[in-house]
VEXDREN-2710 file (C-alpha; in Angstrom, 1 decimal):
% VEXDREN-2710
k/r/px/py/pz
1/UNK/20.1/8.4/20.0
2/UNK/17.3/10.6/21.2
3/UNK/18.0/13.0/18.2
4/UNK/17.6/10.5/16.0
5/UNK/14.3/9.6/17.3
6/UNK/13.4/13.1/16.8
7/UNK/14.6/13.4/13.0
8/UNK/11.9/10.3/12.4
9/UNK/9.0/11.1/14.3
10/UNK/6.4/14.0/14.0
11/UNK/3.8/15.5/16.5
12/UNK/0.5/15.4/16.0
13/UNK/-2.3/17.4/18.4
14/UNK/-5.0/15.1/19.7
15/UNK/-8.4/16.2/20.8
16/UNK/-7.1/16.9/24.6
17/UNK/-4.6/18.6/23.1
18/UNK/-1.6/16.2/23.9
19/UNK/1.2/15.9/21.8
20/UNK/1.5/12.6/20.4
21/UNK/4.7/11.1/18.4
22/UNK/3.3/9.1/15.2
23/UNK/6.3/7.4/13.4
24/UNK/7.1/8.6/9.6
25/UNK/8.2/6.0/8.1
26/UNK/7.7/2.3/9.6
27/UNK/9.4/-0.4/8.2
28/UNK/7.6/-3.4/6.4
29/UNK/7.7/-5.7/9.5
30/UNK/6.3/-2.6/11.6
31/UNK/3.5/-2.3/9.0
32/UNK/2.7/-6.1/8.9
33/UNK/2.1/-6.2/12.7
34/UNK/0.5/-3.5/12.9
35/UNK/-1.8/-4.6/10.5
36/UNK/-2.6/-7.8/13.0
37/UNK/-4.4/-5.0/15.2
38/UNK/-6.5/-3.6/12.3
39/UNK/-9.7/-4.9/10.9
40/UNK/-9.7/-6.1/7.0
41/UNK/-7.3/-6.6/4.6
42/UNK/-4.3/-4.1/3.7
43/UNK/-2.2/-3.9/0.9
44/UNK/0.9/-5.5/2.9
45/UNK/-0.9/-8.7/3.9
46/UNK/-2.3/-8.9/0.3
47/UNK/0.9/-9.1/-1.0
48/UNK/2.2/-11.3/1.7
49/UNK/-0.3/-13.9/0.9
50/UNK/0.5/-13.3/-3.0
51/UNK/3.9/-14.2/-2.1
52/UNK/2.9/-17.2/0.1
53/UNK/0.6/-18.6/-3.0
54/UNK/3.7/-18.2/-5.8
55/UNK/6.2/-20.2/-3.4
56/UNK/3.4/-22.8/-3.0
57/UNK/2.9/-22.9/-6.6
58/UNK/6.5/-23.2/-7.7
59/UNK/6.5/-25.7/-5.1
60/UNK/4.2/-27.6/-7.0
61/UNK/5.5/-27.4/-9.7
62/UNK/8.9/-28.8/-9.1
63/UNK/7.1/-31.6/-6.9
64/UNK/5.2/-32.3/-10.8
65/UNK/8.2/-32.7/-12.2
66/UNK/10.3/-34.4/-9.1
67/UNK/7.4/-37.2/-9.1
68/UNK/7.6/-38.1/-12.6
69/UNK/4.4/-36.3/-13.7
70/UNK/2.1/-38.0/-11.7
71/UNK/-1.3/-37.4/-11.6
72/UNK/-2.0/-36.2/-7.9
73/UNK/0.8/-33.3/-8.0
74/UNK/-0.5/-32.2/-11.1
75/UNK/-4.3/-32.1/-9.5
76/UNK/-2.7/-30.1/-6.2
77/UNK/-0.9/-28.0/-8.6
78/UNK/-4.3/-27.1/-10.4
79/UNK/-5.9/-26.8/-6.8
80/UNK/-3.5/-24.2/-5.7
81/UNK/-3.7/-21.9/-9.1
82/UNK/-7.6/-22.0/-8.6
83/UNK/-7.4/-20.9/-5.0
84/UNK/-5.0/-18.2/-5.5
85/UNK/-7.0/-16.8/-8.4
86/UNK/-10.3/-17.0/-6.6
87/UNK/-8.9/-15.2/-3.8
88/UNK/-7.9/-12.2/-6.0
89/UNK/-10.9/-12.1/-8.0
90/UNK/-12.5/-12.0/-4.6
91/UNK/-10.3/-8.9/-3.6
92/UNK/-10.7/-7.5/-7.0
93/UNK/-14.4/-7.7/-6.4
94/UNK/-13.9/-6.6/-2.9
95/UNK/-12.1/-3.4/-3.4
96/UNK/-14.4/-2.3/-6.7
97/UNK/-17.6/-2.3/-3.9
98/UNK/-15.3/-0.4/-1.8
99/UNK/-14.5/2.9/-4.5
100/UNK/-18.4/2.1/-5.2
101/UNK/-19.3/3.2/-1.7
102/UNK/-16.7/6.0/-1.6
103/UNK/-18.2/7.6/-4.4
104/UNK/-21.7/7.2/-3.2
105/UNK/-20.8/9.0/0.3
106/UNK/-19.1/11.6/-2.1
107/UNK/-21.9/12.2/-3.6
108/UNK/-25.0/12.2/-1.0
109/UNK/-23.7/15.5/1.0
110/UNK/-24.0/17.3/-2.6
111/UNK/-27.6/15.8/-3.2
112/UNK/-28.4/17.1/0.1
113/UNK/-27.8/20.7/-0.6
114/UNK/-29.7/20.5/-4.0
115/UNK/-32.7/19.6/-2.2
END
């Protein structure tokens, strides 16, 4: 059992010089609670909130149709397929500032030296 633990695992050298075992490869439900500890937004819960959004849609959509068309459904439906695209044109907007900024502290060390 220990062996296998081995096979998956890798040191890595700390600044005291410890030797620390860091995981490979963790598994999605690994990532998405790990991801509870961290600041912002990763790619994991992005796409579990996608996923959340389409099974509220469809869910919509058959409560549309089981109703008879009526009005109120269709409005919630409407709702729902506003809020999920004005999330991800939020994160869309989100990540573009954030490759902006990257490339701006890319680029100040090398102004630096010119000067």
């Amino acid at each position: 059992m220990s062996s296998n633990n081995n096979e998956n695992t890798k040191k890595v050298d700390n600044k005291m010089n410890q030797d620390i075992k860091e995981p490979e490869n963790k598994s999605f439900l690994k990532n998405i609670i790990d991801s509870v500890l961290e600041t912002g937004i990763n790619k994991n819960i992005h796409n579990i909130a996608r996923g959340v959004f389409v099974a509220a849609i469809l869910s919509a959509l058959t409560l549309v149709f089981i109703s008879g068309f009526n009005i109120h459904t269709i409005v919630l439906t409407f709702l729902l397929i506003g809020l999920f695209a004005s999330v991800e044109l939020f994160n869309s907007q989100l990540n573009e500032i954030k490759k902006e900024a990257e490339k701006e502290n890319k680029e100040k060390p090398e102004d630096k030296k010119n000067e």
